[in-house]
LUMLO-133218 format. One record per residue (C-alpha): x, y, z; residue in three letters. Coordinates in nm, 2 decimals, decimal comma. Each point is the difference from the previous one (the first is absolute). Layout:
// LUMLO-133218
+--------+--------+--------+------+
!      X !      Y !      Z ! resn !
+--------+--------+--------+------+
!      X !      Y !      Z !  ala !
...
+--------+--------+--------+------+
//
This chain:
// LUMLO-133218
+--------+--------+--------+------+
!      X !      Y !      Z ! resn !
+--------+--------+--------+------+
!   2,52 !   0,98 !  -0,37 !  unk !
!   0,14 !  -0,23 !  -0,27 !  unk !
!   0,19 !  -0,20 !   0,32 !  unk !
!  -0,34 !  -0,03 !   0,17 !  unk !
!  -0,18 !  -0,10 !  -0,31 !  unk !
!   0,25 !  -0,29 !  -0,06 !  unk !
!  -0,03 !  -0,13 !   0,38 !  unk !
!  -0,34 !  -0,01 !   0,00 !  unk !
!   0,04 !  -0,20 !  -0,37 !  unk !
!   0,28 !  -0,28 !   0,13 !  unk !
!  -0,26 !  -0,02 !   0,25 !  unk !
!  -0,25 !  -0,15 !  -0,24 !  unk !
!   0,24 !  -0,32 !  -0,01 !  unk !
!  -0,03 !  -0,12 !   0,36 !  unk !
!  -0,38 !   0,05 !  -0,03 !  unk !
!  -0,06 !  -0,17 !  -0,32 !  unk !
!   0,21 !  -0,30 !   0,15 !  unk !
!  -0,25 !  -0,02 !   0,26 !  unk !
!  -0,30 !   0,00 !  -0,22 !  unk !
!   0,16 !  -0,26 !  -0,21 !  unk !
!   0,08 !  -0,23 !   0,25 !  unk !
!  -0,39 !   0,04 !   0,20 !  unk !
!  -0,11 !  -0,07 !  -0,36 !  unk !
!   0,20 !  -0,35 !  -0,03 !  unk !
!   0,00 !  -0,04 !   0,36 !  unk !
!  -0,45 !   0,01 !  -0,08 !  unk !
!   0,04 !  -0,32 !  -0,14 !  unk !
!   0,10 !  -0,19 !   0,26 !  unk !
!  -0,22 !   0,17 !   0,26 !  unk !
!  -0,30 !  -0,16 !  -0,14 !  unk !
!  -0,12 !  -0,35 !   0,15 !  unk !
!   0,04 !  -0,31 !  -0,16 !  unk !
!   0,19 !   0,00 !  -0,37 !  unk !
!  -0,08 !   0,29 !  -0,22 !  unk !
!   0,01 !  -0,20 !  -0,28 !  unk !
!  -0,32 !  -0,19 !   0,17 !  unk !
!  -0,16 !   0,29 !   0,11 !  unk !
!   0,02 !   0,14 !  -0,38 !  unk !
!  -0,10 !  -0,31 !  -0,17 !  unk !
!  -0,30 !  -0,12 !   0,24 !  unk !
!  -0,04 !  -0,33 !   0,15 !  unk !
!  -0,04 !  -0,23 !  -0,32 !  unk !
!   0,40 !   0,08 !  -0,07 !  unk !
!   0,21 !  -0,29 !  -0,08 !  unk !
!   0,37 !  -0,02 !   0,14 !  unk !
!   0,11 !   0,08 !  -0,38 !  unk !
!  -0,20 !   0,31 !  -0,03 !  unk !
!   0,11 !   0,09 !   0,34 !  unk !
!   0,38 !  -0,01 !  -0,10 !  unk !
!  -0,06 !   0,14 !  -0,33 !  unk !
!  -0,17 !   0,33 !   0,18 !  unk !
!   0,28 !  -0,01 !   0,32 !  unk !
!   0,26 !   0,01 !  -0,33 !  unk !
!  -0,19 !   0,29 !  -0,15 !  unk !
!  -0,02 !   0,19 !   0,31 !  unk !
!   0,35 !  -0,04 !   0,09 !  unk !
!  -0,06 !  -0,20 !   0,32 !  unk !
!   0,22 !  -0,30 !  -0,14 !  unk !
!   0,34 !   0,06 !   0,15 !  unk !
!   0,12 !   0,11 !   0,35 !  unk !
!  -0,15 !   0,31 !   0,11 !  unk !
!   0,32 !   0,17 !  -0,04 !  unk !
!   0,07 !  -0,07 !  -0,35 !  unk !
!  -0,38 !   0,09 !  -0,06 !  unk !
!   0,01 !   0,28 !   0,17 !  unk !
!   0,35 !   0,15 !  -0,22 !  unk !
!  -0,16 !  -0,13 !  -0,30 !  unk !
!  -0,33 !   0,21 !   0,04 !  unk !
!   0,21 !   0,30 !   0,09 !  unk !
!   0,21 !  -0,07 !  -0,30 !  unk !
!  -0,31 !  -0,06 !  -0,23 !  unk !
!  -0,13 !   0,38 !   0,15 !  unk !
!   0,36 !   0,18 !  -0,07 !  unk !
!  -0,03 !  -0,09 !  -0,33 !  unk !
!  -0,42 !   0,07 !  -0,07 !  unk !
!  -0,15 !  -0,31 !  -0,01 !  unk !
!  -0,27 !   0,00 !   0,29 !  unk !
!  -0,08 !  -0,35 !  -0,11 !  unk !
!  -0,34 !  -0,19 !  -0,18 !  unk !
!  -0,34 !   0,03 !   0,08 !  unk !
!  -0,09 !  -0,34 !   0,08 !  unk !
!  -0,37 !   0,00 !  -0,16 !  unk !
!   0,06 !   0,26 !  -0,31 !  unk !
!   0,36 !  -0,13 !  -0,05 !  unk !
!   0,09 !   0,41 !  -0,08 !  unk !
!   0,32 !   0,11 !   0,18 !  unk !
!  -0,17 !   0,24 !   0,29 !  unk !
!   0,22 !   0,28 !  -0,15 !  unk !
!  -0,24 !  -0,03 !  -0,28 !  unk !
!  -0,30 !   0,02 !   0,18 !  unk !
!   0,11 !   0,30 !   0,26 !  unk !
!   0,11 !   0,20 !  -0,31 !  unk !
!  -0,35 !  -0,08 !  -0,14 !  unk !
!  -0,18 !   0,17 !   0,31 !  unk !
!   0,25 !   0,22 !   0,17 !  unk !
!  -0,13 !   0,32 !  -0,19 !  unk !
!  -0,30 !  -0,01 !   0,12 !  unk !
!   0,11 !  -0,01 !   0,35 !  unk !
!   0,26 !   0,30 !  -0,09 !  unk !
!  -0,29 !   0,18 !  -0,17 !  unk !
!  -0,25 !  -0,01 !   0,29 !  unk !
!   0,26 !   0,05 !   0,26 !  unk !
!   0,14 !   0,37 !  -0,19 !  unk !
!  -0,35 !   0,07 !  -0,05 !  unk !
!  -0,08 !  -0,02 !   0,33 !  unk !
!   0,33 !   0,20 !   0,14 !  unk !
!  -0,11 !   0,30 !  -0,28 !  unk !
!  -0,34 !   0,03 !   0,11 !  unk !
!   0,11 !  -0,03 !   0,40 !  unk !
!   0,31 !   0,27 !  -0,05 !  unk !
!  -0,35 !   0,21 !  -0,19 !  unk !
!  -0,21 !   0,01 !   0,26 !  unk !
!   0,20 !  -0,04 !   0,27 !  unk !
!   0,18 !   0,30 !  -0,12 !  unk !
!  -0,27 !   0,21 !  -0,08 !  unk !
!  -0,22 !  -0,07 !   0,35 !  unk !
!   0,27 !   0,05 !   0,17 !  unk !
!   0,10 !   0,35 !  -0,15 !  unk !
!  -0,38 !   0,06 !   0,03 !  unk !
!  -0,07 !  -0,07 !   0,32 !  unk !
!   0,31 !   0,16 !   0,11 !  unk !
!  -0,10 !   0,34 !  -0,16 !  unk !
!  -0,32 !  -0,01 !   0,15 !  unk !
!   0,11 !  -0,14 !   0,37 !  unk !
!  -0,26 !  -0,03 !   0,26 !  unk !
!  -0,31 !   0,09 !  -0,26 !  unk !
!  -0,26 !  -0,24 !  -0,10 !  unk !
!   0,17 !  -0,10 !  -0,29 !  unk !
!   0,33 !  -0,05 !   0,19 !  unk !
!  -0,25 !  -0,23 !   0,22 !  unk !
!  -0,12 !  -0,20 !  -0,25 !  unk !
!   0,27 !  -0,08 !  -0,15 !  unk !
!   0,22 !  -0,06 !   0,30 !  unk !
!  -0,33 !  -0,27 !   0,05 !  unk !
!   0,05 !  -0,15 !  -0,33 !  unk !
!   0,34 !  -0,06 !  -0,06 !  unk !
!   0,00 !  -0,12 !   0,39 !  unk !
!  -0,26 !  -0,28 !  -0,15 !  unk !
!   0,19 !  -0,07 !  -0,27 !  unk !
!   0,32 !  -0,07 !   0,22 !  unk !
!  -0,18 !  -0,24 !   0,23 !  unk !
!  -0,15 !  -0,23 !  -0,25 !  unk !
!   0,20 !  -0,24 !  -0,15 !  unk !
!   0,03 !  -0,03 !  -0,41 !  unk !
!  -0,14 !  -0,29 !  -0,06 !  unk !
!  -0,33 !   0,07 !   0,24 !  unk !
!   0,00 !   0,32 !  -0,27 !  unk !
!   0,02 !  -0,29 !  -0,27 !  unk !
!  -0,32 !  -0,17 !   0,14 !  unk !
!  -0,20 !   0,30 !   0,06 !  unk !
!   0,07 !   0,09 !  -0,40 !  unk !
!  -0,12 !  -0,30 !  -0,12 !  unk !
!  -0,32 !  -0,03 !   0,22 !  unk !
!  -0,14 !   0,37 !  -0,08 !  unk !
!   0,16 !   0,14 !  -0,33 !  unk !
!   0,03 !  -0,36 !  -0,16 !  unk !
!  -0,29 !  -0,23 !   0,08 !  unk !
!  -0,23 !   0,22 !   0,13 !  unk !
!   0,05 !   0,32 !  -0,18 !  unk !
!   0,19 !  -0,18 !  -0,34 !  unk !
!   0,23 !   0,30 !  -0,08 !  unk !
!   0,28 !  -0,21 !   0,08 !  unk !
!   0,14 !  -0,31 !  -0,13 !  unk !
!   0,00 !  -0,27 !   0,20 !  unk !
!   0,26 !  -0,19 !  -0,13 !  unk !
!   0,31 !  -0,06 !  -0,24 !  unk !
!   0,23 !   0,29 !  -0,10 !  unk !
!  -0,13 !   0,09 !  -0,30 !  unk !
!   0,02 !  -0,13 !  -0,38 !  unk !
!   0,40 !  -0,03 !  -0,11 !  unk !
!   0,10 !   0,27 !  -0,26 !  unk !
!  -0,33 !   0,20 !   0,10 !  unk !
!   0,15 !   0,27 !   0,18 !  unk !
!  -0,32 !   0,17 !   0,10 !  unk !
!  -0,17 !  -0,29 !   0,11 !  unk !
!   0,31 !  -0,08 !   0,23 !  unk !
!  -0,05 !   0,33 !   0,18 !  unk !
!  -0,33 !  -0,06 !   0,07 !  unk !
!   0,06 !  -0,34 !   0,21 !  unk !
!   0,32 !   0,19 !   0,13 !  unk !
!  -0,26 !   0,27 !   0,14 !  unk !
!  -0,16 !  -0,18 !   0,30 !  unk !
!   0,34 !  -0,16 !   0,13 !  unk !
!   0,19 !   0,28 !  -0,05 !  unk !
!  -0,22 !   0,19 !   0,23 !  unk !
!  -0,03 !  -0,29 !   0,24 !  unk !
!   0,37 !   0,00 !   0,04 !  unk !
!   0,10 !   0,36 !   0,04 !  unk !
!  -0,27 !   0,08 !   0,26 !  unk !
!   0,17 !  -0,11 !   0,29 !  unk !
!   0,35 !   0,16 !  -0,09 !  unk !
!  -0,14 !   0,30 !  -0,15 !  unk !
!  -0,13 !   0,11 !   0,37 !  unk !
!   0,32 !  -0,10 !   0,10 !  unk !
!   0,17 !   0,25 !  -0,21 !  unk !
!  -0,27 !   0,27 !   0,05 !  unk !
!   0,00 !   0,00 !   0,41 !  unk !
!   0,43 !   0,05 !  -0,08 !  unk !
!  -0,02 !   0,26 !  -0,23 !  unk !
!  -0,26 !   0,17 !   0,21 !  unk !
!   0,24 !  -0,03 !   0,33 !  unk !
!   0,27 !   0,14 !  -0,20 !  unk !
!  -0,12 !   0,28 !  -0,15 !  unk !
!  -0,16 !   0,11 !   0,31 !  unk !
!   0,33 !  -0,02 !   0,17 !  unk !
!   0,17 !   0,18 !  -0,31 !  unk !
!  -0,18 !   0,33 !   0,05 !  unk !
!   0,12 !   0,02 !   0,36 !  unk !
!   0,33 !   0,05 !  -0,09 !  unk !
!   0,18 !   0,33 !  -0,01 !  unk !
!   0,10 !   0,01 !  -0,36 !  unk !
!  -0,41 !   0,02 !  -0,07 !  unk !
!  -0,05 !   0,27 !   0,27 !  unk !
!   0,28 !   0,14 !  -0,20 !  unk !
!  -0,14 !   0,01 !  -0,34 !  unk !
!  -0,33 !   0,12 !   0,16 !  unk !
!   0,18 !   0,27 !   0,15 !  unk !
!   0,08 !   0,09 !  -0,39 !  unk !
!  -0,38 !   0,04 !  -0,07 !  unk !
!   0,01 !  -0,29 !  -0,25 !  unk !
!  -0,38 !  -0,13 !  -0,06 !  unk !
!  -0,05 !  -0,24 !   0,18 !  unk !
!  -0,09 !  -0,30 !  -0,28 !  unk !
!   0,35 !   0,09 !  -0,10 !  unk !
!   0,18 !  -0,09 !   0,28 !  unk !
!  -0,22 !  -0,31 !   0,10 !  unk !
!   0,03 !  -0,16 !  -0,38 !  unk !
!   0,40 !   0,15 !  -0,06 !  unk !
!   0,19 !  -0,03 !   0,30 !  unk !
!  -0,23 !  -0,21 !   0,30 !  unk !
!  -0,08 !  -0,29 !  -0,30 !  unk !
!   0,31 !  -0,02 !  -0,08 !  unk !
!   0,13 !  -0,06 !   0,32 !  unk !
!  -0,30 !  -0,20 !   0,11 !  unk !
!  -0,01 !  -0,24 !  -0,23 !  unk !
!   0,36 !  -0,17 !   0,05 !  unk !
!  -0,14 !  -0,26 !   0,27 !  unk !
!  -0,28 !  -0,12 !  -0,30 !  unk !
!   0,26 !  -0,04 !  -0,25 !  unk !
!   0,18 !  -0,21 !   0,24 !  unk !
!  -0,27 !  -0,21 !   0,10 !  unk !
!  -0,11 !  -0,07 !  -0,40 !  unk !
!   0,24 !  -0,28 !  -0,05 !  unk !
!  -0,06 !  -0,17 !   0,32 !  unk !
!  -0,38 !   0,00 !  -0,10 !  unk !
!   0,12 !  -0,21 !  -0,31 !  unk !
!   0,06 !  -0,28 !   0,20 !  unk !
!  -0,31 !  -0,02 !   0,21 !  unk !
!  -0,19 !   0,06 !  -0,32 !  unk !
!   0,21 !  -0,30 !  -0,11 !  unk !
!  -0,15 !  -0,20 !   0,25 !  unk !
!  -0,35 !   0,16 !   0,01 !  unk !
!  -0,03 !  -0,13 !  -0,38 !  unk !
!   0,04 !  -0,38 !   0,03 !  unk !
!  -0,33 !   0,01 !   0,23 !  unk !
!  -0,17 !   0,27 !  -0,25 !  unk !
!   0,06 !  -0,21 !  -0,28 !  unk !
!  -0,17 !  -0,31 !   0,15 !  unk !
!  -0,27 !   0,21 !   0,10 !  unk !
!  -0,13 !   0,17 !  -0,36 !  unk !
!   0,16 !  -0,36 !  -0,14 !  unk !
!   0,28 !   0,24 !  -0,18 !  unk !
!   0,25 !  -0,20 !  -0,19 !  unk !
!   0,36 !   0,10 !   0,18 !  unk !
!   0,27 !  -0,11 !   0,26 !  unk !
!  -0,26 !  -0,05 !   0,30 !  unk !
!  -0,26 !  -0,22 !  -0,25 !  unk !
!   0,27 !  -0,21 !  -0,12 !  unk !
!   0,13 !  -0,08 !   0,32 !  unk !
!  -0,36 !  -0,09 !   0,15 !  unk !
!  -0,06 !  -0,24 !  -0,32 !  unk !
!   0,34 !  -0,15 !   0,07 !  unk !
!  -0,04 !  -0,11 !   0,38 !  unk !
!  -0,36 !  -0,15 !  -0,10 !  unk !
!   0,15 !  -0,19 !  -0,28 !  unk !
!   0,32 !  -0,09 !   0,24 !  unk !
!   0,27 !   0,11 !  -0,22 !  unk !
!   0,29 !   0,10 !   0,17 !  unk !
!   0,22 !   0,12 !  -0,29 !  unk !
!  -0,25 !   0,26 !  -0,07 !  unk !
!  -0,04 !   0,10 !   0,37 !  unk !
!   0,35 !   0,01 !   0,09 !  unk !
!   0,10 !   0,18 !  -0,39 !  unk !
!  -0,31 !   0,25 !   0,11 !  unk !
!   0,10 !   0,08 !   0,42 !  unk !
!   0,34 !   0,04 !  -0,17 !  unk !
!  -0,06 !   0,28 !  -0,24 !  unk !
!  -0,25 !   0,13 !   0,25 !  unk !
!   0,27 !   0,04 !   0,26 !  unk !
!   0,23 !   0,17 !  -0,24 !  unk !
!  -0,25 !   0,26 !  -0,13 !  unk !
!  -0,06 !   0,08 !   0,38 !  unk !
!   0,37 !   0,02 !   0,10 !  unk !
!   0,05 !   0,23 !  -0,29 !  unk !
!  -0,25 !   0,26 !   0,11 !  unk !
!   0,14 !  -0,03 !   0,35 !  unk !
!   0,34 !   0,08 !  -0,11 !  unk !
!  -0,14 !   0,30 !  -0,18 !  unk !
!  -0,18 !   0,09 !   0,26 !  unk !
!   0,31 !   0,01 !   0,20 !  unk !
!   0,18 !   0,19 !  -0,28 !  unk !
!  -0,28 !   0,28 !   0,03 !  unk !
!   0,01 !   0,00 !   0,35 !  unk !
!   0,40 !   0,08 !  -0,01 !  unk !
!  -0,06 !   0,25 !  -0,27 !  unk !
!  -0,23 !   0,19 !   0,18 !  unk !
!   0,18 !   0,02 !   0,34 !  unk !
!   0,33 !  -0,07 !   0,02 !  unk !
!   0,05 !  -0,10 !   0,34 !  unk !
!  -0,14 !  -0,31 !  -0,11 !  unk !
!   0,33 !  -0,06 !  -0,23 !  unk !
!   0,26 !   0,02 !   0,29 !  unk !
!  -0,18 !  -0,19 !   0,29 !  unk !
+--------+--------+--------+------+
//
């Protein structure tokens, strides 16, 4: 397990690499000179190579190009070009709030997708089974951040129990929940029928083995042997699924924070690409992209863990 674990790690380098050189590579994907494009039309050749020495654009792309990845290596994601804050600064100031709404969202998906799931399972092919097999079917299809819209329209502007923006006032802890509420739920609709419709399969799959015919056979109750032994069995393919939720919850909060205007990772990237400022959007992509390869590579770990074919293929 620990020889898998570290494979999967070395292969965080190649990937990373990759990311790195898109990220410089961005720059000279744009038309016309960044430097242009950042400081408008009304940019005189002095301010132009002032900003093209700021941004790293004034030697050979090759030397640029080691430079940047030098500058990463040792932390320095570079300058935002308008606040003049090193974008460190400014991801550390809102990456909480993306890491908060994200683990909210995974808790309350792996609640009710758990729970349905056992429910519906325990009552298969009943009404309730039926509704709920609707439900979390609905909740699959529809994408996060159409959940996000459909918050804000009824339960914030036209029913007002809701926030409609911001993420609460800092160092107020309860009024931080209460803007977390609406995105939270937004966010973990979509995976939490995911998670429901696997546990339901499972479980129903569970008590058709023999070992359950067997502890039947015992005349165990049979709440007993559905919560003891078919749960326990049931619920392996869930847990495994958990951390590779992470990462498309990851992804599913950058559009939920520009939707309820939540300060985070997604908000802060928007305001960067109106404003133009690379350092900020490349700094931002970058610890984006290692937050999702990280939950990846645990979701790989998890995988392995819980089947171990997976380790010697």
């Amino acid at each position: 397990m620990v020889k898998y674990a570290l494979k999967r790690l070395l292969w965080l380098v190649p990937t990373l690499l990759g990311v790195l050189f898109f990220l410089f590579s961005m720059t000279y994907m744009l038309p016309g000179d960044p430097a242009d494009i950042i400081l408008g039309p009304r940019a005189t050749p002095e301010m132009v190579a002032q900003m093209n020495q700021r941004l790293g654009l004034d030697q050979p792309w090759p030397i640029s190009l080691v430079r940047y990845v030098g500058n990463i290596l040792q932390g320095d994601l570079g300058t935002s070009i308008f606040r003049d804050v090193p974008v460190e600064h400014l991801i550390m100031r809102v990456l909480p709030y993306t890491i908060m709404l994200t683990l909210s969202a995974m808790f309350l998906a792996v609640i009710l997708g758990i729970g349905l799931g056992i429910i519906s399972s325990a009552y298969e092919n009943t009404w309730l089974d039926k509704i709920i097999t609707f439900m979390v079917l609905i909740w699959a299809s529809v994408p996060n951040f159409i959940w996000a819209v459909l918050f804000v329209l009824i339960f914030s502007l036209r029913l007002g129990w809701l926030p409609v923006t911001g993420g609460g006032e800092p160092g107020n802890l309860l009024d931080q929940i209460y803007h977390l509420i609406g995105p939270a739920i937004a966010l973990s609709l979509t995976w939490a029928g995911y998670i429901a419709r696997i546990v339901r399969s499972s479980m129903l799959e569970t008590l058709q083995e023999d070992f359950i015919t067997t502890e039947k056979s015992f005349g165990l109750p049979m709440s007993l042997i559905f919560y003891k032994y078919a749960l326990k069995r049931a619920i392996k393919p869930a847990i495994a699924v958990i951390a590779l939720g992470l990462g498309r919850l990851l992804g599913g909060a950058v559009f939920i924070e520009v939707i309820f205007s939540r300060p985070g990772l997604g908000q802060l990237l928007v305001d960067a690409i109106e404003m133009r400022n690379l350092p900020v959007i490349r700094g931002g992509v970058l610890v984006a992209a290692l937050l999702f390869v990280l939950a990846n590579m645990l979701a790989d770990i998890s995988y392995a863990y819980f089947d171990p074919r997976i380790r010697y293929e």
